[in-house]
N, C-alpha and C positions, 0 to 999 in steps of 0.2 A: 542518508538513505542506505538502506543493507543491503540492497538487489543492482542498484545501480546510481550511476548518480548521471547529472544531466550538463554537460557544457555546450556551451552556445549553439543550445539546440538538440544534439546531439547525443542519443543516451549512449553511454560508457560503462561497463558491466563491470562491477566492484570487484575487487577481491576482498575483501573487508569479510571475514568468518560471522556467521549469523549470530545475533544474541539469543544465544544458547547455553544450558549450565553447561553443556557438555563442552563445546565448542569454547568457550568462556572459561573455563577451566573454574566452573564453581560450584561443580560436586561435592558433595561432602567427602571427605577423607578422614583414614583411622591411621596414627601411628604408632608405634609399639614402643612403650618406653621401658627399657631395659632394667632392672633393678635387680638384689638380693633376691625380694621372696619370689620373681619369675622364672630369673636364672636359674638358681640353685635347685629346685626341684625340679625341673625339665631335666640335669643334667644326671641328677641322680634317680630318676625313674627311667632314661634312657639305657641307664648301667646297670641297673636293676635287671632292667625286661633282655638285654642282650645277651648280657652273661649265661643264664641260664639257657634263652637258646642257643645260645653257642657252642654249648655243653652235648644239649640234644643232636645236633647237627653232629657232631664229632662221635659223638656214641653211636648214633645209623651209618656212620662215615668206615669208622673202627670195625664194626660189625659186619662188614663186606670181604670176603674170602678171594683172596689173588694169589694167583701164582705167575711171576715176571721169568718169560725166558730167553735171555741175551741169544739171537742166532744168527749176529753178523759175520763172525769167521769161524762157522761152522763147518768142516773135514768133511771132504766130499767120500760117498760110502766106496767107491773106487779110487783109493790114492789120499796119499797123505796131504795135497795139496787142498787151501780152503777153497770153498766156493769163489767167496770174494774176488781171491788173485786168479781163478779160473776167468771167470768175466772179464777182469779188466787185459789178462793176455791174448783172450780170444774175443772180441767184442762182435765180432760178426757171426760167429758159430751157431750152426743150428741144433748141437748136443745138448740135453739138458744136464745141469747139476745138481744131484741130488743130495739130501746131507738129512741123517737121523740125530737126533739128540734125546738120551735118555733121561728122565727126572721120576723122584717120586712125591706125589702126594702123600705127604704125614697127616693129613686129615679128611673127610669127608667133606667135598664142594655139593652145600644144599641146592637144591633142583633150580631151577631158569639159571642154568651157567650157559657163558656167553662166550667168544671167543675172539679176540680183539689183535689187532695188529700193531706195531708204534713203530713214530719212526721220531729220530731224535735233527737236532741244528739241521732241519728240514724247513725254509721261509716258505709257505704258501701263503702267507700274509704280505710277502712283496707287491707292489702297486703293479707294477705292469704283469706279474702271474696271475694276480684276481682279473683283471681285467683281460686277460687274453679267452675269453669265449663267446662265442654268439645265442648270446636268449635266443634269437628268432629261429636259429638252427637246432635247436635245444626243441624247440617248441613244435619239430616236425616240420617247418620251413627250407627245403630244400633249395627253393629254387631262385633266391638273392644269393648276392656277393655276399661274400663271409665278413664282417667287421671284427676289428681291434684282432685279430689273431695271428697277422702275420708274427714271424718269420714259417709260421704253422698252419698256413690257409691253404697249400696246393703241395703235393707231392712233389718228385722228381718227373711224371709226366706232363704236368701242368691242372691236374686234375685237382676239384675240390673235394679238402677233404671233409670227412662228417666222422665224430666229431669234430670241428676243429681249433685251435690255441692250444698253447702251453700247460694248461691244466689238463686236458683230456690228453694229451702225450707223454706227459705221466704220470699214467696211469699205474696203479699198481695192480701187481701182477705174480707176486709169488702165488704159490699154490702151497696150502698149510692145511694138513691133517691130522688126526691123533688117534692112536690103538691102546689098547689093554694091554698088558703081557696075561691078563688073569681073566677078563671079559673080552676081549675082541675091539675091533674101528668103534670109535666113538663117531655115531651118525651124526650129521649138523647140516641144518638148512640154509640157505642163500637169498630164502625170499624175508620177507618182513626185519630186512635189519635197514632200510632207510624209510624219513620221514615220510608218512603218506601225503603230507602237501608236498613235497618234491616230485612226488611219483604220480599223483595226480595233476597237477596242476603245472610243474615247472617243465616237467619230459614227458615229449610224446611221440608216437611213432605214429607217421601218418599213414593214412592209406597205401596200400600194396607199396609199402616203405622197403622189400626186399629190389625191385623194382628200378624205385628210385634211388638205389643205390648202386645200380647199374656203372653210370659213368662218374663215381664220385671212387675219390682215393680213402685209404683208412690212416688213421694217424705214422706218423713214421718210426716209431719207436714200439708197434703196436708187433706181435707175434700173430696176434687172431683179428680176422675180418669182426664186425658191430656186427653181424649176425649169429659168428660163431664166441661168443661170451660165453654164453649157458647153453651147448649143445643138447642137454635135458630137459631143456625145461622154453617151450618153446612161448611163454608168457615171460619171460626172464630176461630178453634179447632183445636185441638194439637198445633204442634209447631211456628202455624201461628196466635194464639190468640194474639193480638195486648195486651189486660193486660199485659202478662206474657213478649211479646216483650220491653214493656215499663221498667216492672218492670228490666230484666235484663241489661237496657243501665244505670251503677251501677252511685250515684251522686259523685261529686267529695269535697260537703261538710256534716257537717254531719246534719244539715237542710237543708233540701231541699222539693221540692211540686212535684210532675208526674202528667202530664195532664191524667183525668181517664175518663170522657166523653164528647159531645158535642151536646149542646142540637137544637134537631128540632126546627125551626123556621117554623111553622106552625100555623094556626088558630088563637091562641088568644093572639099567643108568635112569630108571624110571622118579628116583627119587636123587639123582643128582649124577654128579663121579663120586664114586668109592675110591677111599685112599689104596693107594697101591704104588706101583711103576707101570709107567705109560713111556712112549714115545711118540713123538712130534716128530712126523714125516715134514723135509722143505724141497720145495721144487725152487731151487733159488734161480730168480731170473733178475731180478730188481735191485742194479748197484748202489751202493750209500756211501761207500768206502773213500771216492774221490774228494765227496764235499767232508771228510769227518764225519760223518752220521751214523747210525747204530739201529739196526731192527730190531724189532721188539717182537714177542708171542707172550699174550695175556691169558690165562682164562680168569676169568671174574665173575661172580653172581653180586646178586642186587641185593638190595636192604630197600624199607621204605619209600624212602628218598631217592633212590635211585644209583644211581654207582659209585665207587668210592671215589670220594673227593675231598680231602680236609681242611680247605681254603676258606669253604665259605665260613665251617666254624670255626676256626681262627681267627678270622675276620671282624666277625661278630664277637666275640671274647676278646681281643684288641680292644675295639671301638668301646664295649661297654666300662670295660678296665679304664682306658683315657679316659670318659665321661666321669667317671668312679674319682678317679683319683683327680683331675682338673675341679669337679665336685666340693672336694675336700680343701683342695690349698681355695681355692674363693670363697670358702665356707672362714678356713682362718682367716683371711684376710680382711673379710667381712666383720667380723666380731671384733678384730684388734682395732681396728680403724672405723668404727661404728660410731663410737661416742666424738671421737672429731669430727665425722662427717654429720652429726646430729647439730653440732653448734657453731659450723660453717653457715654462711647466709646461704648456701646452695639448698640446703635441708628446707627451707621453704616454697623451694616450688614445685609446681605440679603442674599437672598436663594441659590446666585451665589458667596458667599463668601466663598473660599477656607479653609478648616482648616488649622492649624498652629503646 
């Protein structure tokens, strides 16, 4: 019986699987038998089709206009002493440090330039830094316990903080702008440089959220209260400030760069930055020095594709190259050893051949 079966009297519920193809395991099945004329042309149409784009890739990769500017021990504009070792002799100091660095562009940056930050042997990809923040406080939830954040859940009053974890504590926090000596400030925006599903959907600020933030601490490492971020821009603040959105989408290497502004194309910069000399104003607040780390100042415009990156054509020109050339030695090897494997008794079977 399939459903059950019957002992003295008493029915007993089978475990016995129904006669079923499925269950019975008598489905039809296809297997792939591997041979010369399958192999060999898969390997060499894979090497065919990558190569080229991998070429493409690397040409919209190359076609992207940067300019890197190292401004870790940048010489503060009062004293010969760097920022850096300012910070780390004063670490509690309410003075800021400020530090100019001159450069010039030897060529015209075409228009949507961007303005990017890096930070170098920076882990945000550590297991307990990703995990040190609360979605549900993220989400305009104020009024739970904080999860996975300590040592970063409550101030020195006992008070919760918002944000709160290791990630929104540091925060970054220079302040980076750039002038003409020949046009003037290069204008740049703050809003639209994070993803708008982050900004919709992952951070929100709830109702009368100034409010509710009455008896909550601000992170401890933080200079400005979550209301004062964007003092101008009163759609910018709290948990909607596009910075802080940025900073928390964590990298998954431990250099890496976050887009930080985007500058107006307007006036005299309507079709880009004109080559010249500029300076890069820092309000350096933000230490790197103790872990070995290295700040970075980007400016970059975009290509096609999107920013420079020359990994993925690489990648692809690798992969097609090894298809290419693994291609060719089973191609020889095929041919040399063809006519033995013709007059071997294996040479007679196929996929409809019976075992024995």
């Amino acid at each position: 019986m399939n459903v059950a079966d019957v002992d003295q009297g008493v029915i007993i519920k089978s475990k016995r699987p129904s006669d079923s193809n499925f269950k019975q395991q008598r489905l039809p099945s296809w297997q792939p038998i591997l041979t010369a004329g399958t192999v060999l042309p898969t390997f060499f149409i894979i090497g065919i089709a990558f190569i080229p784009v991998g070429i493409v890739l690397l040409y919209f990769s190359n076609s992207v206009q940067e300019h890197v500017i190292n401004y870790t021990h940048c010489n503060r504009t009062q004293g010969d002493m760097t920022c850096a070792r300012f910070l780390q002799e004063n670490p509690n100091t309410s003075e800021r440090c400020v530090c100019e660095i001159g450069f010039n562009l030897n060529v015209d940056f075409k228009r949507n330039v961007f303005m990017y930050y890096g930070l170098t042997n920076y882990y945000q990809n550590h297991r307990r830094y990703v995990k040190s923040r609360d979605d549900n406080q993220l989400l305009g939830e104020f009024g739970g316990e904080p999860t996975d954040c300590a040592p970063f859940d409550r101030d020195i009053n006992g008070n919760t903080i918002v944000p709160c974890g290791a990630i929104a504590n540091s925060l970054f926090n220079d302040t980076l702008s750039l002038k003409s000596d020949s046009f003037g400030p290069v204008l740049h925006n703050n809003t639209g440089i994070a993803w708008p599903s982050d900004k919709q959907i992952k951070f929100r600020n709830p109702p009368n959220w100034r409010d509710a933030l009455k008896n909550k601490g601000r992170p401890i490492a933080w200079r400005k209260n979550l209301w004062e971020l964007d003092p101008l821009n009163e759609n910018n603040n709290g948990l909607q400030n596009e910075d802080l959105i940025v900073w928390m989408r964590t990298a998954a290497l431990p250099s890496f760069r976050k887009l930080y502004r985007r500058v107006f194309h307007e006036g005299s910069y309507s079709n880009g930055l004109p080559r010249g000399r500029y300076v890069l104003n820092v309000e350096y607040n933000y230490p790197v020095t103790q872990f070995d780390g290295t700040k970075l100042f980007i400016l970059s415009n975009t290509s096609f594709l999107g920013g420079k990156n020359s990994f993925l054509g690489y990648a692809y020109i690798a992969v097609g190259s090894i298809c290419v050339i693994l291609g060719i030695v089973l191609l020889i090897v095929h041919l040399k050893y063809r006519s033995h494997a013709h007059s071997s008794t294996t040479s007679n079977t196929n996929p409809r051949t019976p075992y024995t």
